[in-house]
C-alpha positions in Angstrom: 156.8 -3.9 79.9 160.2 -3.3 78.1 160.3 -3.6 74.6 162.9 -5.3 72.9 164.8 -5.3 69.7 163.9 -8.9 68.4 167.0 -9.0 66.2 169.4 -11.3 67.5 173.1 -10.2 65.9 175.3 -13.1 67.0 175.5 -16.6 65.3 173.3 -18.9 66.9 170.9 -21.9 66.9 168.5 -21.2 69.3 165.3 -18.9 69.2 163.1 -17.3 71.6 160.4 -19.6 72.7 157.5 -18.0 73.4 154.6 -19.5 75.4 151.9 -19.3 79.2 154.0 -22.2 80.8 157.6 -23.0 79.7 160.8 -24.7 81.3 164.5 -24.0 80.1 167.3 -26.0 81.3 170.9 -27.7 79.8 169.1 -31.1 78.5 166.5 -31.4 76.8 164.4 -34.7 78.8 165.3 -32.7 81.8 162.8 -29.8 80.2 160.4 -32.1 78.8 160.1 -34.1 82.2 159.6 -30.0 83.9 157.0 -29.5 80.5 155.4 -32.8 81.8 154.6 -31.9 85.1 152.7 -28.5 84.0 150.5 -30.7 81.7 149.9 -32.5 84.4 148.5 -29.1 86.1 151.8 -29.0 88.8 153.0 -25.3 89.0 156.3 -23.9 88.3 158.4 -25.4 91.2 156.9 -28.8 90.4 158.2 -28.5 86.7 161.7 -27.3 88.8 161.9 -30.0 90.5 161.3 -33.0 88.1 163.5 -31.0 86.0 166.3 -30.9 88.5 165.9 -34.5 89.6 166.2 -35.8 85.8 169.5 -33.7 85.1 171.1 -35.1 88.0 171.1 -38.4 85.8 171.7 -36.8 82.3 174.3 -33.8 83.6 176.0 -36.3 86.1 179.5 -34.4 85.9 177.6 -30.7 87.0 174.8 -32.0 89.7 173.9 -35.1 91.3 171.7 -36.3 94.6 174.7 -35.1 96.8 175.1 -31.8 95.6 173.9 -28.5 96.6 170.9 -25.9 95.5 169.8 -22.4 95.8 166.4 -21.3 94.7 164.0 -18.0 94.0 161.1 -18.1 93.6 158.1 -15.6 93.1 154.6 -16.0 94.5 151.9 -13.7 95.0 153.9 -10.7 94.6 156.6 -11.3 96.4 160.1 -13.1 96.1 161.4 -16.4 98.3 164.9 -17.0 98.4 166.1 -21.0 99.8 169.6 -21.4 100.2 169.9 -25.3 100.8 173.8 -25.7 100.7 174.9 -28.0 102.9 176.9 -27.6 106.6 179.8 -29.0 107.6 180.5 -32.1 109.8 180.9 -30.7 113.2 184.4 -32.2 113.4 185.8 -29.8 111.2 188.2 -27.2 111.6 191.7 -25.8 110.9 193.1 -28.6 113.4 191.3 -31.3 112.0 193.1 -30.5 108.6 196.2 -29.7 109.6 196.4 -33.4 111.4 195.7 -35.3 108.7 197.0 -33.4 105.6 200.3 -31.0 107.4 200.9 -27.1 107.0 201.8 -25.1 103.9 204.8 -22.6 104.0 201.7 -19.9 105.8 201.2 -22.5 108.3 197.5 -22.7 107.0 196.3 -26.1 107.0 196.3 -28.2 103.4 193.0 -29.2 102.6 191.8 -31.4 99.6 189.6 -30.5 96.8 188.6 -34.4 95.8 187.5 -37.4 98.4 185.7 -37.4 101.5 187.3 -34.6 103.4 186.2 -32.4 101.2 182.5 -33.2 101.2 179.2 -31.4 103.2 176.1 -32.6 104.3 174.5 -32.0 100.7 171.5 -30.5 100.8 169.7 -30.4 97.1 167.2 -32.8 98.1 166.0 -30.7 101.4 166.0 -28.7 99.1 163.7 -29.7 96.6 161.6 -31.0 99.5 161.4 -27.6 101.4 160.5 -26.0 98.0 157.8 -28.9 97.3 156.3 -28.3 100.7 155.9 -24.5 100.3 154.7 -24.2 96.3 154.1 -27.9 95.3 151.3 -29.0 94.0 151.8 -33.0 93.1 152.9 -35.5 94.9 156.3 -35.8 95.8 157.1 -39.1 94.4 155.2 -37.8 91.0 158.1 -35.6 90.7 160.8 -38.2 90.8 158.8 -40.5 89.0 160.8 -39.4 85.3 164.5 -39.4 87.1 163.7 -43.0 88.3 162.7 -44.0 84.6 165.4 -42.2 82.9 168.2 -43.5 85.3 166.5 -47.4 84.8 166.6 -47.1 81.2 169.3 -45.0 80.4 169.7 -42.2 77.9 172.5 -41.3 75.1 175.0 -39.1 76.4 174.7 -35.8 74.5 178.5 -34.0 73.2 178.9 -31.3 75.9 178.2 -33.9 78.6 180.4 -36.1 77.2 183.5 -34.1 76.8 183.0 -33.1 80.7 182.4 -36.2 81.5 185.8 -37.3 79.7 187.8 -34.5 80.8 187.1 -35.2 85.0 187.9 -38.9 85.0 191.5 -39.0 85.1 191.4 -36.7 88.8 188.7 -38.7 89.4 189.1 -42.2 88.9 190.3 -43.8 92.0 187.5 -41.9 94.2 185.4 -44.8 96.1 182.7 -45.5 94.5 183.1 -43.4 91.3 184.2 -45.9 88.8 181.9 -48.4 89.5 178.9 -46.3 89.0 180.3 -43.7 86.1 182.6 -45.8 84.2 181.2 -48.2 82.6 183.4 -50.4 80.0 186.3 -49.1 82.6 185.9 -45.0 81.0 183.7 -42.3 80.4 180.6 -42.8 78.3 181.1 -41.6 74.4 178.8 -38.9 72.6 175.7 -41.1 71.9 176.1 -44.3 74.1 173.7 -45.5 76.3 174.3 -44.7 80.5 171.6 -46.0 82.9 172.1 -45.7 86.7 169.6 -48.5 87.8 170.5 -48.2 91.9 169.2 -44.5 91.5 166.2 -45.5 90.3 165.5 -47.1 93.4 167.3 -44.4 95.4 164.4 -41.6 93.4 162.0 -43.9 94.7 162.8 -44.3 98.3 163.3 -40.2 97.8 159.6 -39.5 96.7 158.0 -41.7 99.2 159.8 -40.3 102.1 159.6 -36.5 100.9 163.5 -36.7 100.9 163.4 -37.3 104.7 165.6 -40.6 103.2 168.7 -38.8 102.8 168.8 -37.1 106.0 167.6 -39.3 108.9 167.0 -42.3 107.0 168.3 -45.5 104.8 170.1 -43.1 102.5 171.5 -41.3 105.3 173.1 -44.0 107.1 174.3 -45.8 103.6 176.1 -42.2 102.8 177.5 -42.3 106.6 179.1 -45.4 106.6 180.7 -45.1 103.3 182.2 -41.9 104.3 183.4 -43.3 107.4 184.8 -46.4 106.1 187.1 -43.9 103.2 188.0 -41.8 106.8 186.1 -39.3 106.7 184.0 -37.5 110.1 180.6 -37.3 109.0 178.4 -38.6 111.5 174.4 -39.3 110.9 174.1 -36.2 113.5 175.5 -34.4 111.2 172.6 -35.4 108.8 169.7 -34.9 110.8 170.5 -32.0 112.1 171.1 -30.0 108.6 167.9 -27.9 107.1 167.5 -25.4 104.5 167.1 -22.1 104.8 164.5 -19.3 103.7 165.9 -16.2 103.0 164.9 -12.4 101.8 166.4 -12.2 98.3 169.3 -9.3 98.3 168.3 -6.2 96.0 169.6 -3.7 93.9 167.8 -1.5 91.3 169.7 -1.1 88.0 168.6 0.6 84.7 164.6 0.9 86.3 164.7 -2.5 87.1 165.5 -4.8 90.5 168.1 -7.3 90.9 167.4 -9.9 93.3 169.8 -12.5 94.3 170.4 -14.4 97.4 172.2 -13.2 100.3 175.7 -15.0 101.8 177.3 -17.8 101.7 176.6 -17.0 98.1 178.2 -14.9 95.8 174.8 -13.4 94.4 176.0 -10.3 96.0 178.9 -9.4 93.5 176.6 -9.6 91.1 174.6 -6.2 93.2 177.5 -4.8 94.1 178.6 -4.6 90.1 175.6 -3.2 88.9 175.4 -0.8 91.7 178.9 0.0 90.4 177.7 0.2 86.8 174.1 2.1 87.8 177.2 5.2 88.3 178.1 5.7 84.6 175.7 6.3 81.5 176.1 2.7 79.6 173.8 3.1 77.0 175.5 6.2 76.0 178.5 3.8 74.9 178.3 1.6 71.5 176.8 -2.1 72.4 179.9 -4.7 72.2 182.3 -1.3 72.4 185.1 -2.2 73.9 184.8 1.5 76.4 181.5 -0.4 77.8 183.3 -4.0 78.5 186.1 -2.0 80.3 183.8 -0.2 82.8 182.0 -3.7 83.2 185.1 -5.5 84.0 186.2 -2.7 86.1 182.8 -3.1 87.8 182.9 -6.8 88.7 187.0 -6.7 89.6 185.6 -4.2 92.5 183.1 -6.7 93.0 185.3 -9.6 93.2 187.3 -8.1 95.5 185.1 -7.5 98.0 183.5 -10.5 97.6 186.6 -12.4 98.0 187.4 -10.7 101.2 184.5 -10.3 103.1 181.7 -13.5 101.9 181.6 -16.7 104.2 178.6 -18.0 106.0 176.4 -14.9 107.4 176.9 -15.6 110.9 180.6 -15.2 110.8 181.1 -11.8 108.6 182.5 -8.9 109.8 180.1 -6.7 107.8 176.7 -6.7 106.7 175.1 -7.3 102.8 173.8 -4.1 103.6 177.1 -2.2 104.0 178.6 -3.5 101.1 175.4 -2.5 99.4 175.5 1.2 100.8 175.0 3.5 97.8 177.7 6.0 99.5 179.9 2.8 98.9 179.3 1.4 95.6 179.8 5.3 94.3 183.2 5.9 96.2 184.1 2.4 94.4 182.9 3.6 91.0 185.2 6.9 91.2 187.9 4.2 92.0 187.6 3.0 87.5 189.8 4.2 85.5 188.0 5.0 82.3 191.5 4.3 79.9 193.4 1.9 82.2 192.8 -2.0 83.9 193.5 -1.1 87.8 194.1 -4.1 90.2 191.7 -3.2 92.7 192.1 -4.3 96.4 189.1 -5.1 98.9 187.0 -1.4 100.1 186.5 -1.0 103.7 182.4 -1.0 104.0 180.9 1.3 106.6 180.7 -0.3 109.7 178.1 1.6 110.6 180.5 -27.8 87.5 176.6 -26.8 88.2 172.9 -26.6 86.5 171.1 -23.8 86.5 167.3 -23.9 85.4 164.0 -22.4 85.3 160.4 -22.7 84.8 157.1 -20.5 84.7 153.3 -21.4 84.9 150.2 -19.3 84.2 149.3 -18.3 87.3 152.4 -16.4 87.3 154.5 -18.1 89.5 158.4 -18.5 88.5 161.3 -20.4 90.1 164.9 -19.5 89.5 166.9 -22.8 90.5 170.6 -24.1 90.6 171.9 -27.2 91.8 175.3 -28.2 91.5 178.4 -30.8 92.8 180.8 -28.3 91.9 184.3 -29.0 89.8 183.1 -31.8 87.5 181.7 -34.8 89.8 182.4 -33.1 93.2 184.2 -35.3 95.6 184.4 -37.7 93.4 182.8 -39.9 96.1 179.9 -42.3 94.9 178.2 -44.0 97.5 177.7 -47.9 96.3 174.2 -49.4 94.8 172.9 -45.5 95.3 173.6 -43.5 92.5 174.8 -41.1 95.2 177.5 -39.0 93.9 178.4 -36.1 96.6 180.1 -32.3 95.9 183.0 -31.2 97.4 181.6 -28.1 98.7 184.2 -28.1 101.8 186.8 -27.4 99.8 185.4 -23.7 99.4 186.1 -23.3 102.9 189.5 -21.2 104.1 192.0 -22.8 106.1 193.1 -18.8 107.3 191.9 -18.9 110.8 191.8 -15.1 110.4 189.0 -15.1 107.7 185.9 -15.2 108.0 185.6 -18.0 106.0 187.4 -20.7 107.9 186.4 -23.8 108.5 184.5 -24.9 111.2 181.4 -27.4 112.2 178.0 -26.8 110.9 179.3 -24.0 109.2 178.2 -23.2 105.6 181.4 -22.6 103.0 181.6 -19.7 100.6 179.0 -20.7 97.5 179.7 -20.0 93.7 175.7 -21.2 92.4 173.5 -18.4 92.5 169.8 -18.3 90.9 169.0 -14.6 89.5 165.6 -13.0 89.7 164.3 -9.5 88.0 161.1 -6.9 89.3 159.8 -4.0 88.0 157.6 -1.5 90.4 157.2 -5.0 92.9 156.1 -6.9 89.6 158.0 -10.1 88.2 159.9 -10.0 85.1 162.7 -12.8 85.0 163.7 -15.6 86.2 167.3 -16.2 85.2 171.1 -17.6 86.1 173.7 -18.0 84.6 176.1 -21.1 85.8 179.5 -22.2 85.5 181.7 -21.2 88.4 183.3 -17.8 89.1 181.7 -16.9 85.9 178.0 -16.8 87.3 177.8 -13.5 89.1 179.8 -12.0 85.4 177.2 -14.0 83.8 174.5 -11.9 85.3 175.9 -8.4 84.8 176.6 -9.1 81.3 173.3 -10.4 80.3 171.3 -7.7 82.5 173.4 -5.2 80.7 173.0 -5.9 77.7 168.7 -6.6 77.9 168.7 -3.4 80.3 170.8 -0.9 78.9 171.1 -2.0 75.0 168.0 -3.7 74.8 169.0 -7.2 73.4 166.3 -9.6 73.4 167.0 -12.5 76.2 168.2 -14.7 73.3 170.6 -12.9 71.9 172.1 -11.1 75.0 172.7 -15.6 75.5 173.8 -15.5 72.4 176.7 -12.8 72.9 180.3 -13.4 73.2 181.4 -13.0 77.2 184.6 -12.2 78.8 185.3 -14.3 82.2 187.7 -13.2 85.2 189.4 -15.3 86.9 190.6 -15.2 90.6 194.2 -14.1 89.7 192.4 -11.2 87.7 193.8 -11.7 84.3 190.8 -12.2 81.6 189.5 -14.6 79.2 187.5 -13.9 75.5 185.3 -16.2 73.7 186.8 -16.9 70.4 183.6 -15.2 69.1 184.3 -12.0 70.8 185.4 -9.1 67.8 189.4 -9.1 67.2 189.0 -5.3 67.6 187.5 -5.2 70.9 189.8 -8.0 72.3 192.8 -5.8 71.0 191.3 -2.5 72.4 191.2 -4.2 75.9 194.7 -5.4 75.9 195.2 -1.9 75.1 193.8 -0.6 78.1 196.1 -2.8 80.4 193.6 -6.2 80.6 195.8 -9.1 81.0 194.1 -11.8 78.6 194.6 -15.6 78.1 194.3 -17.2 74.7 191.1 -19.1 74.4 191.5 -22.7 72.5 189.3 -24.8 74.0 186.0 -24.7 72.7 184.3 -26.0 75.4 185.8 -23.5 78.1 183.2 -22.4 80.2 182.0 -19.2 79.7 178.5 -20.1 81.7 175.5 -21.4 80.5 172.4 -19.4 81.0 168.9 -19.9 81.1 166.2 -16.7 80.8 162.5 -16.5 81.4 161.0 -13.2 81.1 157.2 -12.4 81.4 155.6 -10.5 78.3 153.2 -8.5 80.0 152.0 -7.8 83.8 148.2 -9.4 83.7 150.2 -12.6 81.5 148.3 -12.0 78.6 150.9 -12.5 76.6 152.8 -15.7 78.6 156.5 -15.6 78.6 159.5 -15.7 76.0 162.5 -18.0 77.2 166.0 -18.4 75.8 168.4 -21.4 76.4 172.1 -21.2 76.1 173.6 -22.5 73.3 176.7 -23.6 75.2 174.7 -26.8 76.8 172.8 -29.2 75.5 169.7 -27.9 76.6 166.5 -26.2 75.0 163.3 -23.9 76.4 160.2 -25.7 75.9 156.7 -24.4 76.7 152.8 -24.8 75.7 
């Protein structure tokens, strides 16, 4: 297995954590619930999904039971990919919009990004179902069992939560339903006050003893129907019953000896491949770690990504190419000729041959590890809390197009364009790591920085958290950690990148969590970092 250098260079206040079973996540009794479950002798996914259902009460703002959730996870030698985002009603399409919200000056139709129209069937608990059915090994209603408690007692909001929390209320506020369940004293909670959610207590229950079957063709399902209804939106409990996750075969793309799995579309794992099959062109490690010649190519590499990914990514059964012909090696070298080794180019979409969110993880001895992320998307999602629930629902639709040319429009039952993506790393068909990186646009960036860095410089998973990280946004132009060296920022600027001033400390730059297996026979368990962006912490026995 690789060996690492164990020094860690960057100011931090994390460590490795080394141990045979171990769970990493943003909040600490979301990690110890996952910790629970192993002592319990529950595998991998079980600690996944207790995890998962706990932060949907302690990370309310980034994930909650209406959200969304993508999965990998490897079992006897081989990797599982779930994608359990959610569909759209079938009522949906460019018409629908354009009748109740008009035309902007492209005649596209206006769509919302808060309240019920922008909401899909959310499919995290189908998810966590689907996943329990397949590699569970506890009851169901075990796994819920510390999300009930937590949201009956309450917790003490921790400082990252709470600013998040604070900073989506005003866009929020007036949402049906919101309020009532996230506002209590008439605002958002303050670093260290109690928040309990007593109706999802109930609702975890009702979850666990139906398998999540409650949500879909049941009491929760028809609460979550009418509510939508009565605000005006088309949902119908069809729609519900008739939405299932899906297996999938994990994308792949070797890079520095190593393979790169992510999910295939409606996600955007793939520009995540598609940069490091960019990157797999040049000789990194030839170039000084933190060098500012090394973050050019890499920027270079995911702005080529982006592109494509932009232009081409919607639900699978409506792309005009193929994973595997963005993926072409021919391709991704014709791209990497297209990097400018001195200058920032403003890349535009190839032509392939046509021939807020959680991200987590959790490993047991037996070897089995689960990459998850779940998420309601822009702080809250929708906005829309179903009453006496503890419901809150993402706004998923809004990632939709309302460009009847691309293949991305809106339509019924049809899957949006995804930002959460779970990560996953092999070696000669062996498991390594389980890993993600979440926060946005910044996830599949998230992943080639990180790789690079352990891959091609060597940083143990801890530090290579630890490091400063650029993020681009959509319009292209950059943005630098405050931690990241004057010198480097400067030498990038020089080179033509377009860079925002960073004040906000609590921009989001992603927060990742890393599993990676010591040795092949497990001898040696795992070591796990934990970002130190979040709240959260790697735990293990």
């Amino acid at each position: 297995m690789k060996s690492f250098d164990w020094i860690n260079p960057y100011p931090s206040v994390r460590i490795p954590v080394f141990a045979r079973n171990i769970v990493s996540t943003s909040h600490p009794l979301a990690a110890q619930s996952g910790l629970q479950m192993l002592y319990k002798g529950g595998s991998a996914v079980d600690a996944a999904i207790a995890a998962a259902a706990v932060i949907t009460m302690t990370e309310p703002v980034s994930c909650g039971l209406g959200g969304d959730a993508f999965a990998i996870v490897w079992h006897e030698g081989k990797a599982h990919g779930l994608n359990a985002s959610g569909h759209a009603p079938m009522a949906w399409n460019p018409a629908y919009f354009a009748n109740k919200y008009g035309r902007n000056a492209q005649g596209h139709a206006n769509a919302p990004k808060r309240g019920v129209d922008a909401i899909t069937v959310p499919g995290v608990v189908a998810g966590w179902a689907a996943l329990h059915e397949k590699f569970g090994r506890l009851p169901f209603s075990e796994l819920m069992a510390p999300a009930a408690a937590i949201a009956q007692r309450g917790y003490a909001v921790p400082p990252v939560v709470a600013h998040k929390w604070a900073a989506a209320v005003p866009e929020i506020a007036n949402q049906p339903g919101y309020a009532e369940a996230f506002m209590p004293n008439g605002r958002a909670p303050r670093v260290g006050e109690r928040f309990a959610l007593p109706a999802a207590a109930e609702t975890f229950r009702l979850i666990g003893q139906t398998n999540g079957q409650t949500m879909y063709d049941g009491e929760m399902a028809k609460r979550m129907v009418q509510h939508l209804q009565a605000h005006g939106g088309a949902h119908t409990l069809e729609d519900f019953a008739a939405y299932a996750p899906q297996w999938v075969e994990p994308l792949t793309k070797d890079f520095q000896g190593f393979t790169l799995h992510e999910l295939p579309p409606n996600g955007q794992g793939i520009a995540a491949l598609i940069a490091v099959g960019i990157l797999e062109q040049f000789d990194l490690s030839a170039l000084p770690l933190d060098s500012v010649q090394s973050q050019h190519l890499q920027i270079e590499a995911m702005k080529l990504a982006f592109a494509d990914l932009y232009r081409y990514v919607s639900d699978p059964r409506a792309m005009s190419v193929t994973p595997e012909q963005m993926l072409a090696p021919e391709y991704l070298a014709a791209r990497a000729k297209l990097i400018d080794p001195e200058r920032a180019t403003h890349f535009g979409a190839g032509v392939p041959d046509a021939g807020g969110t959680i991200y987590l993880s959790a490993a047991d001895e037996s070897g089995m590890m689960i990459s998850f992320i779940q998420s309601n998307y822009m702080g809250f999602g929708s906005g829309v809390v179903v009453p006496n629930t503890g419901i809150s629902l993402q706004n998923r639709g809004c990632g939709f197009s309302m460009d009847e040319a691309s293949p991305n429009v809106v339509g019924g039952h049809k899957r949006p364009f995804h930002t959460i993506i779970p990560g996953f790393l092999s070696r000669q068909g062996a498991p390594v790591m389980s890993f993600g990186v979440m926060g946005g646009d910044i996830q599949p960036q998230g992943h080639m920085q990180t790789l690079v860095r352990m891959l091609a410089y060597d940083q143990q998973p801890q530090a290579a958290c630890c490091a400063p990280r650029w993020k681009l946004n959509r319009d292209f132009t950059l943005d630098v950690e405050s931690t990241m060296d004057p010198e480097v920022v400067k030498g990038l600027a020089a080179k033509g990148h377009v860079l925002k001033s960073i004040e906000d400390p609590y921009m989001d730059f992603g927060s990742g969590q890393f599993i990676w297996r010591l040795s092949e026979d497990l001898e040696d368990g795992y070591v796990a970092a934990s970002d130190s962006r979040r709240d959260g912490q790697a735990v293990g026995f």
